[in-house]
N, CA, C and O of each residue as an XYZ file, in Angstrom:
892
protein
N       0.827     -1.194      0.000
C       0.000      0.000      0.000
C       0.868      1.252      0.000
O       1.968      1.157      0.544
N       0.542      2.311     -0.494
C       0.663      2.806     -1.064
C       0.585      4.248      0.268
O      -0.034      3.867      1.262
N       0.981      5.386      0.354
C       1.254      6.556      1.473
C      -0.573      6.786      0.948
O      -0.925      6.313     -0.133
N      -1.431      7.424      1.702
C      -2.553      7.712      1.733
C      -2.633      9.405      1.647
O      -2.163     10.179      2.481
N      -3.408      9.786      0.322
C      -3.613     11.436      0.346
C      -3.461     12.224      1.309
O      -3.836     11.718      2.366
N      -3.078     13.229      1.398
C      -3.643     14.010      2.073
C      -4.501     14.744      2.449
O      -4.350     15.501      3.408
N      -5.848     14.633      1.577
C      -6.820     15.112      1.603
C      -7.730     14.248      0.477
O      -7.296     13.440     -0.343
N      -9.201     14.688      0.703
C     -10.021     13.815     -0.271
C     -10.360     14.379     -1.409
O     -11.100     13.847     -2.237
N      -9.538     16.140     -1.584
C      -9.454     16.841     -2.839
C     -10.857     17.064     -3.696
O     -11.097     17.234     -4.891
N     -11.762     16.971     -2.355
C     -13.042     17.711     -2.696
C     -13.004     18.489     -2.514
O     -11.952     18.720     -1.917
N     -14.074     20.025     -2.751
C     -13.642     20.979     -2.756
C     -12.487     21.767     -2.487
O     -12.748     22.892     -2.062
N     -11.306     21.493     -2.616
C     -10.305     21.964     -2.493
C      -9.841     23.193     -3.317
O      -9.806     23.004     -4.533
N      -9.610     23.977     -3.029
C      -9.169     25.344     -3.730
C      -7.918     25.272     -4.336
O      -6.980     24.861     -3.652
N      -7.695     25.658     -5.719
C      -6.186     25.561     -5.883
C      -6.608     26.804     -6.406
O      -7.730     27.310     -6.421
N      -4.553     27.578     -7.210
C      -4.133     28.459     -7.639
C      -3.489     29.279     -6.488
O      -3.074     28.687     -5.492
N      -3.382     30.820     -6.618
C      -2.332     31.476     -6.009
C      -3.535     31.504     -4.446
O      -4.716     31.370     -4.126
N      -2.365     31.743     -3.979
C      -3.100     32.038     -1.593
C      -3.387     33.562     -1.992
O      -2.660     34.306     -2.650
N      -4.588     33.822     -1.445
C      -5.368     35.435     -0.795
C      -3.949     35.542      0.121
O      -3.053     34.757      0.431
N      -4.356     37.392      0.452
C      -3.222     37.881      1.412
C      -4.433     36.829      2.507
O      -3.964     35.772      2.930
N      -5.438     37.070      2.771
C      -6.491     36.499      3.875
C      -5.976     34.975      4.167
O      -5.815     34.581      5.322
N      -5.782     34.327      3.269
C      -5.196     32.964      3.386
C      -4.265     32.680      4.322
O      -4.188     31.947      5.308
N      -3.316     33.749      3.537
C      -1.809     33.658      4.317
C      -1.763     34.220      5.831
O      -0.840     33.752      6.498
N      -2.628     35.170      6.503
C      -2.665     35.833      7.506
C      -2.997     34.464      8.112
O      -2.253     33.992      8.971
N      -4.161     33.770      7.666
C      -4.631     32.654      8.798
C      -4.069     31.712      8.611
O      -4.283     30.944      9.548
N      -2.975     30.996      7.388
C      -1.694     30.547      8.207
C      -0.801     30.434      9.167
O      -0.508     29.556      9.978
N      -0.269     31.931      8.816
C       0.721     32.942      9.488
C       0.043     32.534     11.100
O       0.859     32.102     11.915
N      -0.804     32.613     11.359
C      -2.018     33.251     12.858
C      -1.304     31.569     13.257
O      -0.218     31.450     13.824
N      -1.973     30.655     12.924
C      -2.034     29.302     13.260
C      -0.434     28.690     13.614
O      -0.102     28.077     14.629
N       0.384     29.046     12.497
C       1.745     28.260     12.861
C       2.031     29.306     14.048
O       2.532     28.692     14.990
N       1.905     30.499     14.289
C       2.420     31.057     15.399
C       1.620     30.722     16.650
O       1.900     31.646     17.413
N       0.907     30.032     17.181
C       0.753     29.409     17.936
C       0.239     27.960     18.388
O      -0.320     27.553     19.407
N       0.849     27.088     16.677
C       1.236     25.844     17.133
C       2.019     25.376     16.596
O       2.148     24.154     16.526
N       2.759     26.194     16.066
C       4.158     26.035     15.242
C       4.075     25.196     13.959
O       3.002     24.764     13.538
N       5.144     25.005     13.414
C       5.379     24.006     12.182
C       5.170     22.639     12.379
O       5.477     22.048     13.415
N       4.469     21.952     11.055
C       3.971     20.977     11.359
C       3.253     20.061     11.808
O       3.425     20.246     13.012
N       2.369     18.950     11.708
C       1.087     17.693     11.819
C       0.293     18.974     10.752
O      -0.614     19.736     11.089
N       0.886     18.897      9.596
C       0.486     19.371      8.203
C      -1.114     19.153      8.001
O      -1.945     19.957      7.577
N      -1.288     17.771      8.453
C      -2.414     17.265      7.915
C      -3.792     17.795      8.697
O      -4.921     17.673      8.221
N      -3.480     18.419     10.017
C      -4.512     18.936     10.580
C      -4.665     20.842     10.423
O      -5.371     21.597     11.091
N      -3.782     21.142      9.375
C      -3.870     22.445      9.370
C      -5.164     23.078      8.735
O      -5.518     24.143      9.240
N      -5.810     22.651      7.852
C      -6.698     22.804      6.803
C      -8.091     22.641      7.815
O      -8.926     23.542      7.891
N      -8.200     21.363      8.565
C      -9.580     21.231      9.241
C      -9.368     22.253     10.573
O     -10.342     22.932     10.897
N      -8.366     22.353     11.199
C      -7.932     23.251     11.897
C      -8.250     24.798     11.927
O      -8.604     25.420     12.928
N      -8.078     25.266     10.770
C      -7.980     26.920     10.216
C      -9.303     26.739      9.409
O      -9.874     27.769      9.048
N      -9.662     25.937      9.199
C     -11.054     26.018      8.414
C     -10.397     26.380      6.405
O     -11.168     26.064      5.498
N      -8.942     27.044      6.042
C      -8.833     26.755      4.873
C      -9.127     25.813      4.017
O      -9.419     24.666      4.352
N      -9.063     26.288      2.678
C     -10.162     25.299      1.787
C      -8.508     24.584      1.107
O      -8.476     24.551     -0.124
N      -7.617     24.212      1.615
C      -6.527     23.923      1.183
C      -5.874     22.892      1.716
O      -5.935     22.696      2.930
N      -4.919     21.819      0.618
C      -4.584     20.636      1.048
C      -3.436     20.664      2.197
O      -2.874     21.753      2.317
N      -3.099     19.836      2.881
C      -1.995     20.184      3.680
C      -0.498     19.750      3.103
O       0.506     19.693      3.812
N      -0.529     19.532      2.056
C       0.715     19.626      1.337
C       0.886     21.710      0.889
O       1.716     22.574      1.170
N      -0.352     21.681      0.135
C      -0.360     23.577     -0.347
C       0.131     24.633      1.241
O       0.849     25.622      1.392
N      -0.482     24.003      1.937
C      -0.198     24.595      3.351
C       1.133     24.802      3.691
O       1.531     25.923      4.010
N       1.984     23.663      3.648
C       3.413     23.426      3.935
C       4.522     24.298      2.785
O       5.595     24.866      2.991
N       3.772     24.112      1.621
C       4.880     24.164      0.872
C       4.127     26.126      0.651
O       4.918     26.954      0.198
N       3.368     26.373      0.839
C       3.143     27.857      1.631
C       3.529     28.869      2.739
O       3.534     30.099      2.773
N       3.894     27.768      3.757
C       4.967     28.231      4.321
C       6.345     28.094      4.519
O       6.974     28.703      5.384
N       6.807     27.315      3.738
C       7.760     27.056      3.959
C       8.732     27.726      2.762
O       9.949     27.890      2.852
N       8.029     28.009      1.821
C       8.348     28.886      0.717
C       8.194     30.119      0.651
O       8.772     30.730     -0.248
N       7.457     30.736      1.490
C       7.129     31.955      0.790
C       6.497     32.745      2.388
O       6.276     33.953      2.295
N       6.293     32.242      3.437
C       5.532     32.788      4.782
C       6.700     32.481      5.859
O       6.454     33.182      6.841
N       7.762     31.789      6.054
C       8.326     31.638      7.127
C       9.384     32.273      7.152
O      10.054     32.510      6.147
N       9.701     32.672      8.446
C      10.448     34.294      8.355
C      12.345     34.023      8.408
O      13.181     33.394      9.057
N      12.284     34.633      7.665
C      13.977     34.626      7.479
C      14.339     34.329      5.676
O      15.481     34.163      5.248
N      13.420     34.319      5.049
C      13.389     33.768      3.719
C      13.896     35.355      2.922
O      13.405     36.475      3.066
N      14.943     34.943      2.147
C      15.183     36.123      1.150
C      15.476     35.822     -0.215
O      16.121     35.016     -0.885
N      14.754     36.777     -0.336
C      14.034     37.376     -2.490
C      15.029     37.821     -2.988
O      15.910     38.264     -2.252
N      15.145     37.829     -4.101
C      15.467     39.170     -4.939
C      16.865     37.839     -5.192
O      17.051     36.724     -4.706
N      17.651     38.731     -6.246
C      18.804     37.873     -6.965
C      19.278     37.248     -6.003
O      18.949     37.335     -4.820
N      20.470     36.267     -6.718
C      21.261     35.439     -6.132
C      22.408     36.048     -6.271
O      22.563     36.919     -7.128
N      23.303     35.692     -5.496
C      24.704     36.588     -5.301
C      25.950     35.649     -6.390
O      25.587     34.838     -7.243
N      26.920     35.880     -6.201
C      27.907     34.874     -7.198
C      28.283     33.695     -6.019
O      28.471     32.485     -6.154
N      28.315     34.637     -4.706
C      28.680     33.127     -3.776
C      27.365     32.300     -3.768
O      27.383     31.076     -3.641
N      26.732     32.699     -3.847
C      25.715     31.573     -3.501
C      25.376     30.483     -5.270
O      25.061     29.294     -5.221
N      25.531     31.198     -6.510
C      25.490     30.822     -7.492
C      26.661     29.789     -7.092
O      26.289     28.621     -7.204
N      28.211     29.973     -6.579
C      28.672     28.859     -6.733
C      28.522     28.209     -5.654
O      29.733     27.998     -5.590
N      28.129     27.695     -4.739
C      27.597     26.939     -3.138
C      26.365     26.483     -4.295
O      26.558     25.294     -4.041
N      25.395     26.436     -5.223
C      24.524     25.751     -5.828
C      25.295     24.713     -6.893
O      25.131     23.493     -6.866
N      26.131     25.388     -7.798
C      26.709     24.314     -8.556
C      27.533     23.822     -7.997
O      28.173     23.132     -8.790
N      27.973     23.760     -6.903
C      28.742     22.847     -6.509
C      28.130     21.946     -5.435
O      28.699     21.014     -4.866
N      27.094     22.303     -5.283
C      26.151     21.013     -4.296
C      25.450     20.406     -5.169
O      25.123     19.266     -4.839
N      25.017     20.851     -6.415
C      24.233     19.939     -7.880
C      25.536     19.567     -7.721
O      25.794     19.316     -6.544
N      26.441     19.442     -8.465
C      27.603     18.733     -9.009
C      27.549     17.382     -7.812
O      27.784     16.247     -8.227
N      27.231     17.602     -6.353
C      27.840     16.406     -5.293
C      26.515     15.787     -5.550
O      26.477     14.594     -5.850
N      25.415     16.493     -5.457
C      24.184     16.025     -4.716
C      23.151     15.209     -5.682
O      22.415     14.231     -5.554
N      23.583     16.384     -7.000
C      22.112     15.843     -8.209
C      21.130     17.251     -7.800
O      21.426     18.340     -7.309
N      19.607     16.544     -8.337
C      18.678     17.788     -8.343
C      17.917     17.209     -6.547
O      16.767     16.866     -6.271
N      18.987     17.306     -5.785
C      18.288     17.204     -4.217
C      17.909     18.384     -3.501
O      18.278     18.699     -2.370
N      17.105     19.035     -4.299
C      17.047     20.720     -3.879
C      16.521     21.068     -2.365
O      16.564     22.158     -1.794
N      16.107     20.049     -1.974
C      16.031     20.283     -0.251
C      17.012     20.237      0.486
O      17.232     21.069      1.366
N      17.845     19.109      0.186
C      19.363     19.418      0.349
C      20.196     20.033      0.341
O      20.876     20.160      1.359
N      20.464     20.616     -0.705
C      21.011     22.021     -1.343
C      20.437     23.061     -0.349
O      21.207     23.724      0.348
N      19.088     23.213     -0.275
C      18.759     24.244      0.325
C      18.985     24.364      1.618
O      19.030     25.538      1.985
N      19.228     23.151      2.882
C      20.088     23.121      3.894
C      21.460     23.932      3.909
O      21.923     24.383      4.957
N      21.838     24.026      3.148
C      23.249     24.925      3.047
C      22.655     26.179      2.843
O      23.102     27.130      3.486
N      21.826     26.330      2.146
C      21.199     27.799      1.833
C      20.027     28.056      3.039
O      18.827     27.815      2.914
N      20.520     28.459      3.914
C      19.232     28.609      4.874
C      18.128     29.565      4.506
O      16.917     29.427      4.675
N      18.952     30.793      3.844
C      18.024     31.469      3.958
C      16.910     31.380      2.193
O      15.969     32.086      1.832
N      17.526     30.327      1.575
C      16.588     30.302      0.323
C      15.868     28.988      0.572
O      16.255     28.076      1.303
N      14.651     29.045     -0.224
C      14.257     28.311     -0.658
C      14.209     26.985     -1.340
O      14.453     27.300     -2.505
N      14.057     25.811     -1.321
C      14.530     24.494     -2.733
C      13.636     25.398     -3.669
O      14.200     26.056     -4.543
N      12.498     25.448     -3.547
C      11.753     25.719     -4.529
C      12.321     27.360     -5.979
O      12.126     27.462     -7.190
N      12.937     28.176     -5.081
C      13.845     28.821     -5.307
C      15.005     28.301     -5.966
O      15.250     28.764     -7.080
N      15.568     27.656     -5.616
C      16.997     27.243     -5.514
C      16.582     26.317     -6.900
O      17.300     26.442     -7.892
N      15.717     25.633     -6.934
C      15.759     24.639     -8.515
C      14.826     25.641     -9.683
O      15.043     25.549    -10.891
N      13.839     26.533     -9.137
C      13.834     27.273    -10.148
C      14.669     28.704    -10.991
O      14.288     29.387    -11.942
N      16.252     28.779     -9.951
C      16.841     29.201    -10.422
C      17.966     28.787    -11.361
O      18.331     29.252    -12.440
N      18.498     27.555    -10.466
C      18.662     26.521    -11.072
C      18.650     26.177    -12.916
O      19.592     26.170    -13.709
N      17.177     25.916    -13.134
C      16.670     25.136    -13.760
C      16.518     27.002    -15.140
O      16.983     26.868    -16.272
N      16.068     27.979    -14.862
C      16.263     29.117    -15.434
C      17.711     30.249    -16.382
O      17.839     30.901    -17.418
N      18.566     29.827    -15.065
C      19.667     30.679    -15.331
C      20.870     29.721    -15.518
O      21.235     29.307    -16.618
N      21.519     29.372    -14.196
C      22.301     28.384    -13.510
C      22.796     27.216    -14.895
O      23.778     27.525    -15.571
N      22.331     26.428    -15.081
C      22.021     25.356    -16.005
C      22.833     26.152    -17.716
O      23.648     25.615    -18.465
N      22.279     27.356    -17.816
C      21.867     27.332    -19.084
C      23.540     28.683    -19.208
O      23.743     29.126    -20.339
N      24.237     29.028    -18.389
C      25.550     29.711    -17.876
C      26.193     28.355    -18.286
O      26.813     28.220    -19.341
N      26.001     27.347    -17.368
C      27.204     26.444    -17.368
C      27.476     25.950    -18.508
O      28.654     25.772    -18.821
N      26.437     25.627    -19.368
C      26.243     24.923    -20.525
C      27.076     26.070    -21.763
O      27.871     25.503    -22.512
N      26.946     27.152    -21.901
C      27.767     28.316    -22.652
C      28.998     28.612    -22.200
O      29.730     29.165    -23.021
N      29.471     28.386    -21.046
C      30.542     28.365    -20.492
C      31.184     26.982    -20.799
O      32.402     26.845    -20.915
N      30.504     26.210    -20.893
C      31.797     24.466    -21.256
C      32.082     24.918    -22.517
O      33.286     25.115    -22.685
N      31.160     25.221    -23.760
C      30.645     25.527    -24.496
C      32.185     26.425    -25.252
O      32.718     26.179    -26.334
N      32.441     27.120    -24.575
C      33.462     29.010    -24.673
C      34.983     27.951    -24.372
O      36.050     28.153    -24.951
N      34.768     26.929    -23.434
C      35.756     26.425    -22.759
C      36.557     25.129    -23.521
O      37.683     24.663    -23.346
N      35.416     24.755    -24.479
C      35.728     23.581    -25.800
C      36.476     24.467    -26.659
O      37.679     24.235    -26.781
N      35.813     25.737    -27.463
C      36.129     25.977    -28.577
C      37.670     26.786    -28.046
O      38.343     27.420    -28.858
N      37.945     26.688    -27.056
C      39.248     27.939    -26.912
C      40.334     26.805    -26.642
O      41.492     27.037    -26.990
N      40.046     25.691    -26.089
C      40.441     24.121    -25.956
C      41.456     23.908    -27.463
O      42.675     24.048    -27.564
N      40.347     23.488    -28.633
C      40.162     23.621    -29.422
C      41.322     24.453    -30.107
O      42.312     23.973    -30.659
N      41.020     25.740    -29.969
C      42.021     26.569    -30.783
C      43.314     26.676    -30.030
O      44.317     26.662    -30.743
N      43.471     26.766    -28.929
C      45.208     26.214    -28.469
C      45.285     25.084    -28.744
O      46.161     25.034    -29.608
N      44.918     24.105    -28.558
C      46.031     22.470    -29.264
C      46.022     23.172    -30.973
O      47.148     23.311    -31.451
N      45.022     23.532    -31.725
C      45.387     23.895    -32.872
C      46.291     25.042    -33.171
O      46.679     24.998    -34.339
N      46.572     25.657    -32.760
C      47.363     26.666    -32.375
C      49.453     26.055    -31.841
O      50.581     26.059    -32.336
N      48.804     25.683    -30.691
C      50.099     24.676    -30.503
C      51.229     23.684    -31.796
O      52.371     23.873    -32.215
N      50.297     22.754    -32.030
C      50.523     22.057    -33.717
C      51.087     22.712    -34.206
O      52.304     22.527    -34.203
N      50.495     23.917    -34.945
C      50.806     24.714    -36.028
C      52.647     25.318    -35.401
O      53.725     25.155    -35.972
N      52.320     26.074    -33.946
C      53.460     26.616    -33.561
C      54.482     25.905    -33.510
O      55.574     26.441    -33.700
N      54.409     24.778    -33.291
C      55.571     22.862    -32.851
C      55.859     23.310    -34.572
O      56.911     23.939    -34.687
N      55.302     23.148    -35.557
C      55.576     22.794    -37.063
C      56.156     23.471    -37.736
O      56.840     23.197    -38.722
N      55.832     24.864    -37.042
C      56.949     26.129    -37.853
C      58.120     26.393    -37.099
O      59.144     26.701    -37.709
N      58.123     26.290    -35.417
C      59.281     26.127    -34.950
C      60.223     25.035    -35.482
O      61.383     25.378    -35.706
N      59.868     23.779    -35.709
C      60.699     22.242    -36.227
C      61.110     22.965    -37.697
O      62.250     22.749    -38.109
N      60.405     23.633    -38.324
C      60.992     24.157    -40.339
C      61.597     25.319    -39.512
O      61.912     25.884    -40.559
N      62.043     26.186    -38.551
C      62.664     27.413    -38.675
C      63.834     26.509    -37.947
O      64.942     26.905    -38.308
N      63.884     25.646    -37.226
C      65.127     25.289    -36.880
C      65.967     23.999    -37.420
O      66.991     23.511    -36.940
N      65.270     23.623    -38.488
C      65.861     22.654    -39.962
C      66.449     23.776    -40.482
O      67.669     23.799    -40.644
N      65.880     24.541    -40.715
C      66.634     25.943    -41.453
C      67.385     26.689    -41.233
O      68.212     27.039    -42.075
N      67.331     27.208    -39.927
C      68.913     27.340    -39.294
C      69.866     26.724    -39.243
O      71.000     27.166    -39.426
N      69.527     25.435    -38.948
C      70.421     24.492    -38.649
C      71.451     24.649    -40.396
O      72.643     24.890    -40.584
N      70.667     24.464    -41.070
C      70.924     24.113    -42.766
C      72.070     25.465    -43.059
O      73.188     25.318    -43.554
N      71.403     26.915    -42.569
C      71.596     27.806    -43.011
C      73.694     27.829    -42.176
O      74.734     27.989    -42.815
N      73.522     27.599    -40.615
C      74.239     26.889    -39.850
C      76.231     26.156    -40.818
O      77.398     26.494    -41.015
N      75.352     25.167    -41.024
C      76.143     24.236    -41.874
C      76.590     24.767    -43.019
O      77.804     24.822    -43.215
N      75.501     25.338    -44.146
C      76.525     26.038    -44.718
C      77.497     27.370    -44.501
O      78.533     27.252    -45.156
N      77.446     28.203    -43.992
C      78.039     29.551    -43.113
C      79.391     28.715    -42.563
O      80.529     29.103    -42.825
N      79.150     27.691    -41.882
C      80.561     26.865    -41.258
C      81.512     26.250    -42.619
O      82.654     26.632    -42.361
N      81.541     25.627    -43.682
C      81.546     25.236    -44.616
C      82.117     26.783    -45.446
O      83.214     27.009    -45.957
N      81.312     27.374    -45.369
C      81.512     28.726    -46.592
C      82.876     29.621    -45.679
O      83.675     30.311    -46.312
N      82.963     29.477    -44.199
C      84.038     30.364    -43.523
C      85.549     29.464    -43.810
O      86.636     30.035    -43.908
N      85.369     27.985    -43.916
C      86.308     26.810    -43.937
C      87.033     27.490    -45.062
O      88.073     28.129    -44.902
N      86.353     27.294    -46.343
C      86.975     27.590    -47.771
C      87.578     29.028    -47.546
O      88.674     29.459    -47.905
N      86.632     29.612    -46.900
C      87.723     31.277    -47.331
C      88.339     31.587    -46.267
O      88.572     32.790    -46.150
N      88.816     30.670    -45.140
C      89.547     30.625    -44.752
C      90.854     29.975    -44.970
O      91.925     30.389    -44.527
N      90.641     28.744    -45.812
C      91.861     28.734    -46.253
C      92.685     28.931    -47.437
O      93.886     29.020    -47.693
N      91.265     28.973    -48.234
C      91.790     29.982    -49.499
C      92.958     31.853    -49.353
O      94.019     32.289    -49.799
N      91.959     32.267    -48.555
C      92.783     33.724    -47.825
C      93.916     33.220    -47.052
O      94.736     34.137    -47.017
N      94.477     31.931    -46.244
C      95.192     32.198    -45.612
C      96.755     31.612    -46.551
O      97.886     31.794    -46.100
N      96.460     30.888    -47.935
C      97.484     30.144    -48.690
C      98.617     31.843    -48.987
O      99.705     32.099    -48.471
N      97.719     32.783    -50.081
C      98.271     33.948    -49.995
C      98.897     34.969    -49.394
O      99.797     35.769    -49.649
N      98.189     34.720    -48.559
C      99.154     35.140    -47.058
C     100.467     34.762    -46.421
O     101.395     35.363    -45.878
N     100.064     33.134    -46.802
C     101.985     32.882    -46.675
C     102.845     32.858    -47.886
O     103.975     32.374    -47.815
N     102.607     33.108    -48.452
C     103.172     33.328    -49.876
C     103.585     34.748    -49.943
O     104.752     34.987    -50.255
N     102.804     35.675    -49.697
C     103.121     36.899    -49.805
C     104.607     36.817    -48.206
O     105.816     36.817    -48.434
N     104.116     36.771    -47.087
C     104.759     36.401    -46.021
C     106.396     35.830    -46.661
O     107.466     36.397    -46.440
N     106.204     34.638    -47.444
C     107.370     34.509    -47.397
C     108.284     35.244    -48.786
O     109.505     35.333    -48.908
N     107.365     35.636    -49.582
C     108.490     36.439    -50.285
C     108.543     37.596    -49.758
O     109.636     38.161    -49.792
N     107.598     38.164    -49.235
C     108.528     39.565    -48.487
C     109.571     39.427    -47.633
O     110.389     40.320    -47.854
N     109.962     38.588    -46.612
C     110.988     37.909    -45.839
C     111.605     37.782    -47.156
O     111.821     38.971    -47.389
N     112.097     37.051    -48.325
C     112.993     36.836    -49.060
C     113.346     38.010    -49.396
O     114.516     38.138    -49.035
N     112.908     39.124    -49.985
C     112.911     40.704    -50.572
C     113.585     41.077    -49.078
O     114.816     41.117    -49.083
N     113.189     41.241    -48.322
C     113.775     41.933    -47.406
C     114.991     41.907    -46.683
O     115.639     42.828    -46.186
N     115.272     40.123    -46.728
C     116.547     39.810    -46.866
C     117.350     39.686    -47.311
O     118.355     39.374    -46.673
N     117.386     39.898    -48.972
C     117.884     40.206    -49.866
C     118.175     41.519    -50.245
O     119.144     41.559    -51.002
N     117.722     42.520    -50.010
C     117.710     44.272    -50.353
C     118.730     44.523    -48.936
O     119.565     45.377    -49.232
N     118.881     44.123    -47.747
C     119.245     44.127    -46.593
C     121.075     44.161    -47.223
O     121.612     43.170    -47.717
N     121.704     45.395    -47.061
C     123.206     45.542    -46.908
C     124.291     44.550    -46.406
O     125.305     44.361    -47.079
N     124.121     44.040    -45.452
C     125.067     43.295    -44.842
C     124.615     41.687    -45.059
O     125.159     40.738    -44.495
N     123.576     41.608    -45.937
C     122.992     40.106    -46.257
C     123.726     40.153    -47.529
O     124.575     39.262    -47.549
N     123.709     40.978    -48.770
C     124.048     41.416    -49.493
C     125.838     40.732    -49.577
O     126.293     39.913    -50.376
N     126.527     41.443    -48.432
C     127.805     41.322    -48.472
C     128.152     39.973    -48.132
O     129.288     39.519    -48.276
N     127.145     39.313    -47.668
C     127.696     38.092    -47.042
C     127.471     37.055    -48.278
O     128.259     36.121    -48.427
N     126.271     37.267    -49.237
C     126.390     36.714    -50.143
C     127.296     36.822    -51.022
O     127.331     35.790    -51.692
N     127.994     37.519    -51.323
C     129.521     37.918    -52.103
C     130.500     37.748    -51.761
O     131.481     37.820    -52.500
N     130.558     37.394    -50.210
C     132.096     36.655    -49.519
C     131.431     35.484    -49.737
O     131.977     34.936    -50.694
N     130.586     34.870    -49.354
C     130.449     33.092    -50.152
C     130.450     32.924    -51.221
O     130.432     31.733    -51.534
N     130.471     33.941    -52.371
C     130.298     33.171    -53.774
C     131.552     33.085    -54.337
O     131.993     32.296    -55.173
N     132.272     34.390    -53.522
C     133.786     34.677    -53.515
C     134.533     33.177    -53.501
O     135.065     32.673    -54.490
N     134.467     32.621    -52.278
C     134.900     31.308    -51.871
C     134.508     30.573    -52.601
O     135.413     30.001    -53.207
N     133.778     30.352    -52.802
C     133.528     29.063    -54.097
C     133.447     29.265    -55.367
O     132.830     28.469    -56.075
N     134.298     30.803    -56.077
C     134.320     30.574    -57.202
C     135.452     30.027    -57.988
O     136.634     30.221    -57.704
N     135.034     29.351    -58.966
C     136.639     28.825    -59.665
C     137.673     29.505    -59.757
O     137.565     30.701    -60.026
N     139.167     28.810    -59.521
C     140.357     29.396    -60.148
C     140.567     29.779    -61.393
O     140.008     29.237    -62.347
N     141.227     30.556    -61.477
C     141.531     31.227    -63.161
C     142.597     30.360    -63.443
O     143.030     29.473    -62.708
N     143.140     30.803    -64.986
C     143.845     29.877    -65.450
C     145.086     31.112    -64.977
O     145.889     30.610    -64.191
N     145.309     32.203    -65.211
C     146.513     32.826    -64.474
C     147.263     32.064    -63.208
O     148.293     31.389    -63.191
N     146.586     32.338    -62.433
C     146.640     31.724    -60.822
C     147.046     29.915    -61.165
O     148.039     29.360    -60.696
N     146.179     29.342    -61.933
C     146.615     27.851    -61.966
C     148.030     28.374    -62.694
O     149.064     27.966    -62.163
N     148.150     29.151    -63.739
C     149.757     28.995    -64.471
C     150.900     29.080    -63.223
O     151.856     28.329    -63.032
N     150.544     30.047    -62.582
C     151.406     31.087    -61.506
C     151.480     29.953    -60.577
O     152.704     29.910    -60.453
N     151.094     29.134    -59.938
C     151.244     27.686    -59.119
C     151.871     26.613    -59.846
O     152.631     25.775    -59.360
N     151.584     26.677    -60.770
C     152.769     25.287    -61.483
C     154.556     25.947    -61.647
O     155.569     25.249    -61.594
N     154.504     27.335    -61.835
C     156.021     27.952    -61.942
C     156.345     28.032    -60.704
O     157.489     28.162    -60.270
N     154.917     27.925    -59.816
C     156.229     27.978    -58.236
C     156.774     26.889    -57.919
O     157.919     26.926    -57.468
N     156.157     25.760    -58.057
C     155.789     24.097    -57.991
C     157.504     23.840    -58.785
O     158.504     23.356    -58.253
N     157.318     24.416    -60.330
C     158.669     23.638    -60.736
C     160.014     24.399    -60.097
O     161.055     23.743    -60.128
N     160.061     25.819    -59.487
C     160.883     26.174    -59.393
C     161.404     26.047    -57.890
O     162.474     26.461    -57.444
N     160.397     25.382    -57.230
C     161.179     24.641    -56.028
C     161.598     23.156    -55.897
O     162.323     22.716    -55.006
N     160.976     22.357    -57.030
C     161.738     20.995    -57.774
C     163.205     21.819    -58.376
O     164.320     21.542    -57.933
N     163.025     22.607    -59.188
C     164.622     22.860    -59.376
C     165.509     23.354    -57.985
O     166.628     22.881    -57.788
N     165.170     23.910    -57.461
C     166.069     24.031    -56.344
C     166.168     22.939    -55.517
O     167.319     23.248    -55.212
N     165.973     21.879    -54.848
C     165.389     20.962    -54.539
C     166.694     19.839    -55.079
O     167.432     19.105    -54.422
N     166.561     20.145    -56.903
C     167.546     19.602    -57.058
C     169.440     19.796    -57.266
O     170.281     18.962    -57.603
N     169.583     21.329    -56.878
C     170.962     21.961    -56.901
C     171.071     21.168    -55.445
O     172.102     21.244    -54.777
């Protein structure tokens, strides 16, 4: 079996509560407080179920309840108790003392919901364009530094050759100026002319003039 009505929903009044309604609520819970729902209606003589009763005061007549927007702290204290809880809006509304569930899921269900959903939304496509973004940047960095590298290799290569192309002339010039200079040089000069002196051949005078000394000390030699 099954929980039993709360009423036999004969004449029962629905739609919005008279201010008159609410006063003889208001009158009744203040002096027998909240709750045994089910005797409020035969009680007060209202033409109303004792579920409409409850969720009349407890929404919209019991004091400490506040209207008007929701703040950003409290926007996030809601998505983050949906996120633990689900749609347990009585639950939720334990943390929120001073709101409403009924509040709390029709804000929920209005604003709340339909933010988060444009926000994942903003949070894909920007996702999205940095990894694509990234790629692209990885692909032109990898071709600018093949290309250096390339540019690199030849510059090392191109300094090799004209370096030693420029440096062959250099000793060449190097050493014939050292030769010129030692050669134009006065006292290098003279020294080459006392050695060539020394090693140049005898004349035939000088050879004659040595054989007449040669025989003329064999003739004496022999007196």
């Amino acid at each position: 079996m099954g929980r039993p009505p709360c009423c036999d929903k004969v004449a029962i009044k629905k739609g919005p509560w008279t201010p008159e309604e609410d006063i003889v609520l208001v009158s009744y819970i203040q002096d027998h407080g909240p709750g045994n729902w089910r005797s409020v209606p035969t009680s007060t003589g209202l033409l109303r179920c004792s579920k409409s009763c409850r969720l009349r005061w407890t929404n919209y007549l019991r004091p400490g309840i506040k209207r008007g927007n929701f703040t950003s702290h409290e926007e996030g204290m809601i998505v983050h108790l949906q996120a633990l809880l689900g749609n347990k809006w009585a639950a939720i509304a334990s943390y929120l003392p001073q709101r409403t569930d009924n509040d709390i899921k029709n804000y929920w269900n209005t604003h709340l919901k339909k933010k988060i959903k444009r926000f994942q939304s903003v949070v894909d496509i920007h996702n999205m364009a940095s990894d694509s973004t990234k790629s692209t940047t990885t692909s032109t960095t990898s071709r600018h530094q093949l290309f250096l590298n390339k540019n690199h290799i030849q510059k090392r290569s191109y300094d090799m050759t004209t370096t030693t192309t420029d440096r062959s002339p250099s000793i060449l010039n190097l050493n014939q100026s050292s030769s010129y200079s030692y050669a134009s040089s006065t006292g290098n000069i003279s020294r080459l002319l006392e050695g060539w002196m020394k090693s140049a051949p005898k004349t035939k005078a000088k050879e004659k003039e040595q054989e007449e000394t040669s025989s003329n000390d064999n003739n004496v030699q022999g007196i």
